[in-house]
C-alpha positions in Angstrom: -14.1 89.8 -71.4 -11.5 88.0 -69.3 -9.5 85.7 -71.5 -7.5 84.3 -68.6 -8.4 83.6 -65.0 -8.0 81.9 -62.0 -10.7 80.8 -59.5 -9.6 79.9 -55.8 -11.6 78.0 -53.5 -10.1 78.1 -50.0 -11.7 75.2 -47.6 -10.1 73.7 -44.4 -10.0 70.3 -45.8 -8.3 71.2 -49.7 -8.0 74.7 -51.3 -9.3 73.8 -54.9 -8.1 76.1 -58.2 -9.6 76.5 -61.5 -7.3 77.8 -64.4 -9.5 79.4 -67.2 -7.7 79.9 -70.3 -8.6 81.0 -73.5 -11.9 78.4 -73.2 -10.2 76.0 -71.8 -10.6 74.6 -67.7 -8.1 72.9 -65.9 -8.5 72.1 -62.0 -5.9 71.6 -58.8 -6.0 70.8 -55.6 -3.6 72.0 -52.5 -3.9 71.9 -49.0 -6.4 73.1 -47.3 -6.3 76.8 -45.7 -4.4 76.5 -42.1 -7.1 78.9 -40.3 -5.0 79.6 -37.4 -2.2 81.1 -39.6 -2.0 84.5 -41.7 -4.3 83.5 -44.7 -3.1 85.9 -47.3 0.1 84.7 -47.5 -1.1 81.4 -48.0 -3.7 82.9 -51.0 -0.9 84.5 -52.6 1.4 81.0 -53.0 -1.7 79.5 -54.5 -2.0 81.8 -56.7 2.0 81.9 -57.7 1.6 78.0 -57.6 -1.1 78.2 -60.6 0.9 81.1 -62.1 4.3 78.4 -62.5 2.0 75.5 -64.0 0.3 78.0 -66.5 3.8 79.5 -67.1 1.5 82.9 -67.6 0.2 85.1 -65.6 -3.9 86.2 -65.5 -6.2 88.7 -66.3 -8.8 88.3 -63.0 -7.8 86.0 -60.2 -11.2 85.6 -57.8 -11.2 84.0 -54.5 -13.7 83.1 -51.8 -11.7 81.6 -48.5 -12.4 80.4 -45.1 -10.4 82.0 -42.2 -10.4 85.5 -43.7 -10.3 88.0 -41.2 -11.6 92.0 -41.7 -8.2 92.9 -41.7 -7.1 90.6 -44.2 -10.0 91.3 -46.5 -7.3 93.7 -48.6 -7.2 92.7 -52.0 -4.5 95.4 -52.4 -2.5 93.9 -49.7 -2.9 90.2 -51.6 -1.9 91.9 -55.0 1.4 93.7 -53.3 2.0 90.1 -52.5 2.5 88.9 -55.9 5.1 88.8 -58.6 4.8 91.5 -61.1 2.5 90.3 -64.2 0.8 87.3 -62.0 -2.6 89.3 -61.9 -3.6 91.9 -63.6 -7.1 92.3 -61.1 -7.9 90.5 -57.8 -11.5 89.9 -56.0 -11.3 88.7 -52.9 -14.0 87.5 -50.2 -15.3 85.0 -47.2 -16.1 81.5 -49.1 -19.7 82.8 -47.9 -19.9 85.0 -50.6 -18.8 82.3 -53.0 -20.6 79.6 -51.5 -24.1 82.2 -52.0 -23.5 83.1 -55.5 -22.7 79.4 -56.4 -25.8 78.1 -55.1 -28.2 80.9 -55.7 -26.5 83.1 -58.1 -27.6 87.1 -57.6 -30.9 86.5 -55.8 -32.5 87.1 -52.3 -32.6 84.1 -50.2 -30.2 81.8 -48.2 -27.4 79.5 -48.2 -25.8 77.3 -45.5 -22.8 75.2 -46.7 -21.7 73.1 -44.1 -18.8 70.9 -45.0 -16.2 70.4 -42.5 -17.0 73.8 -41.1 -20.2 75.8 -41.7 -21.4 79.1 -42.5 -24.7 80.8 -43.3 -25.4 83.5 -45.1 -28.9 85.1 -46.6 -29.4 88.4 -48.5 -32.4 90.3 -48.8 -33.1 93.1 -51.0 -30.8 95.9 -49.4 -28.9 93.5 -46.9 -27.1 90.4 -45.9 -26.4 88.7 -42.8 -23.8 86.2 -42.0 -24.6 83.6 -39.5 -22.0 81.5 -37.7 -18.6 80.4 -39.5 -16.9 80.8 -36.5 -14.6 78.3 -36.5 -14.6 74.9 -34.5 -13.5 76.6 -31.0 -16.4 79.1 -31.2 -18.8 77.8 -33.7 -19.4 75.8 -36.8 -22.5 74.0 -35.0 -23.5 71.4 -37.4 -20.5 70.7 -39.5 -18.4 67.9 -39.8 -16.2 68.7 -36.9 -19.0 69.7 -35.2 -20.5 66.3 -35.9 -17.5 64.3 -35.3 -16.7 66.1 -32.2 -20.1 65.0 -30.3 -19.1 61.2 -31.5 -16.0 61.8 -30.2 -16.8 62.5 -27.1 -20.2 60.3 -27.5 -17.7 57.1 -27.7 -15.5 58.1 -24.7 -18.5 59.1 -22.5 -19.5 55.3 -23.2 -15.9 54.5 -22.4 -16.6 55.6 -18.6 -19.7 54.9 -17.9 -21.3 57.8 -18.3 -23.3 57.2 -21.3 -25.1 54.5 -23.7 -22.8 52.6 -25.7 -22.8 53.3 -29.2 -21.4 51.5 -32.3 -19.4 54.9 -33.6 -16.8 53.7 -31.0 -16.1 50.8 -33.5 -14.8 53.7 -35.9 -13.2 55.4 -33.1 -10.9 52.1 -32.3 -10.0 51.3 -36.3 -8.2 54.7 -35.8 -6.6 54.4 -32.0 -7.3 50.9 -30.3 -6.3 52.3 -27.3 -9.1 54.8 -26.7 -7.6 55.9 -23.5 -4.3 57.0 -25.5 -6.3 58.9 -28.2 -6.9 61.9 -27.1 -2.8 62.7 -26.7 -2.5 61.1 -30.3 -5.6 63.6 -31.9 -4.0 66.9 -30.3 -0.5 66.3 -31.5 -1.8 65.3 -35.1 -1.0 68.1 -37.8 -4.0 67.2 -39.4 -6.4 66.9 -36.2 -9.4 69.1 -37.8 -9.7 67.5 -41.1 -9.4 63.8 -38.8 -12.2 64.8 -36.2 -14.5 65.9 -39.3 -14.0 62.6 -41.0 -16.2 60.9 -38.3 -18.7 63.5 -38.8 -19.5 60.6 -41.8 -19.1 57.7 -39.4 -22.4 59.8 -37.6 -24.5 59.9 -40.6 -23.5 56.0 -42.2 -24.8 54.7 -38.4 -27.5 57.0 -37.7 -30.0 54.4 -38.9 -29.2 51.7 -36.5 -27.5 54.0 -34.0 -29.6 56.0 -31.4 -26.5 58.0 -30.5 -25.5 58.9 -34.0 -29.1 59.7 -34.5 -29.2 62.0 -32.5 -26.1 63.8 -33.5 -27.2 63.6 -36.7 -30.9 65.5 -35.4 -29.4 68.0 -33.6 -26.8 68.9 -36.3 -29.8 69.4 -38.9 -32.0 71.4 -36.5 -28.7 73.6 -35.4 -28.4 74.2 -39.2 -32.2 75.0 -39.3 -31.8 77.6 -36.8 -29.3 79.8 -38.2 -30.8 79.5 -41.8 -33.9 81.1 -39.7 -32.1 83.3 -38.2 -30.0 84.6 -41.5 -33.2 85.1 -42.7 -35.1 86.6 -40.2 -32.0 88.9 -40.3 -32.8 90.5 -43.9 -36.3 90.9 -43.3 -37.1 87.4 -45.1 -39.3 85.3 -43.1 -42.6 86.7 -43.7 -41.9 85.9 -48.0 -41.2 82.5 -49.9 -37.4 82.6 -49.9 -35.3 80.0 -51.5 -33.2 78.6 -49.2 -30.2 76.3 -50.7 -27.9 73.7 -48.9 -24.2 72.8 -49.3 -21.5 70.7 -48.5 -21.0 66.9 -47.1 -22.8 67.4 -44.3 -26.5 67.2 -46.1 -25.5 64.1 -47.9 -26.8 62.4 -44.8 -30.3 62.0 -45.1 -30.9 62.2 -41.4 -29.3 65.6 -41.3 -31.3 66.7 -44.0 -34.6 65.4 -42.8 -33.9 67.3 -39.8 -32.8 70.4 -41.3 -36.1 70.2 -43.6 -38.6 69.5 -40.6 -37.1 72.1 -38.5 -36.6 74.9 -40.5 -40.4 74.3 -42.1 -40.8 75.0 -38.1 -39.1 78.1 -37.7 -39.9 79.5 -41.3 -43.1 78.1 -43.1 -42.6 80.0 -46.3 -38.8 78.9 -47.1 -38.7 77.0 -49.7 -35.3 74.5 -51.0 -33.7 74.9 -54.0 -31.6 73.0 -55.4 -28.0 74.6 -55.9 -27.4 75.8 -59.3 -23.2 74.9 -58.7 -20.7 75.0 -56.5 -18.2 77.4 -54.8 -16.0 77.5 -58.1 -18.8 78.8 -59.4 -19.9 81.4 -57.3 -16.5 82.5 -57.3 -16.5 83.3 -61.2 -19.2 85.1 -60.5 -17.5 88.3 -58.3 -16.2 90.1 -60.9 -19.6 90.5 -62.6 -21.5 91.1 -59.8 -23.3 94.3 -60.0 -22.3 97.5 -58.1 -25.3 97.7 -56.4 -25.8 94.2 -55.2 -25.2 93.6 -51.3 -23.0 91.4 -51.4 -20.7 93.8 -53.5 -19.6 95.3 -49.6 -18.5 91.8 -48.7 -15.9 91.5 -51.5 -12.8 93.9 -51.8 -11.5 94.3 -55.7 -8.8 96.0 -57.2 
């Protein structure tokens, strides 16, 4: 019995930390995982960040992260890291893992959590498969960057000429009046993946009056469908009933949703939704308990 942990939630937008002492929960929030920089360095000043506020050190600290490479998927190498007496044992893995257990706990299925990135991930009865969460160069179709990407360049295409006019360029000017001057201001903001994701909610509060946003909003949902499919098809799921849970900001919008529902009803008529039992946090807590023979027990490095 753990009388003292920490639970670490690395996103791109906010890294999130629950302190667990002795009964008691206390939460924080710190910036969010800078993907394009060495992550474990950044885990382990979380982690002595927590350690200073509790003025203690704890027994288990668990995290499930964005960004983390196979190389850096060393929980030794995030422990040797630390001050002496900050954690006693470490469990680290992709927010994947934690975004799975959170929603569906320790049983087959799959989960997409699609926030201002996305990834997939399903497990069957002996394997798991892990489908996009490739970042917003090479992947993440369907997130909010995703999302607020195609507005961007939805609003500027109607800028030219080249496409309909839409009324997501009204969001677009509140931010830079000049459109033609935006695109120099976007690349040299800091923050320029958390700002292109925040119109990925301009998409879904116009998609009922906007034929542009709707469609952003269609092909986001069906793009989700597809590697849900695809995750499950992946661990030998689609021929069963498999439960098949959503996360993240991204399904708030109901025309995403609907067209994650009709789609995936498409591509898998068995898969069922459930409704997520918690969160990341959650699914994080779970780690150290996880069985030794569960599949996702490959996907997380302990010590």
């Amino acid at each position: 019995m753990f009388h003292t942990r920490l639970v670490i939630d690395g996103g791109q937008t906010e890294t999130k930390l629950r302190i667990i002492r002795q009964g008691e929960v206390s939460e924080l929030r710190l910036p969010g995982v800078q993907t394009h920089l060495p992550v474990l360095p950044q885990l382990a000043a979380a982690i002595g960040h927590a350690a200073n506020i509790s003025a203690a050190g704890f027994d288990v600290v668990s995290i499930g992260t964005t960004g983390l490479t196979k190389a850096e998927q060393d929980a030794g190498e995030l422990m040797a890291m630390l001050e002496p007496g900050v954690a006693s044992g470490l469990n680290l893995a992709h927010d994947s893992v934690s975004s799975y257990l959170g929603a569906l706990g320790d049983r087959p299925g799959a989960v997409v959590a699609a926030g201002t990135g996305v990834v997939t991930l399903a497990v069957g009865a002996r394997t798991t498969a892990r489908v996009d969460g490739w970042g917003n160069i090479m992947g993440d179709s369907g997130s909010a960057y995703w999302m607020g990407q195609q507005a961007l360049s939805a609003v500027m295409r109607a800028h030219d000429g080249r496409g309909p006019q839409t009324a997501l360029g009204i969001a677009v000017r509140d931010r830079w009046p000049d459109l033609e001057e935006a695109y120099i201001q976007l690349q040299a903001d800091p923050n320029r993946i958390a700002v292109v994701a925040s119109f990925g909610k301009e998409v879904s509060l116009r998609a009922g009056g906007d034929p542009v946003a709707a469609r952003i909003c269609e092909l986001a949902g069906r793009e989700l469908a597809h590697s849900a499919a695809t995750a499950l098809r992946r661990t030998g799921q689609e021929a069963s009933h498999p439960a098949v849970a959503c996360l993240g900001g991204v399904f708030a919008g109901a025309q995403v949703r609907a067209a994650f529902i009709a789609e995936l009803a498409l591509q898998v008529p068995g898969a069922r939704l459930a409704e997520p039992a918690g969160e990341g946090l959650d699914g994080i807590a779970m780690m150290a308990g996880l069985p030794e023979n569960h599949p996702l027990r490959a996907m997380i490095s302990s010590i």
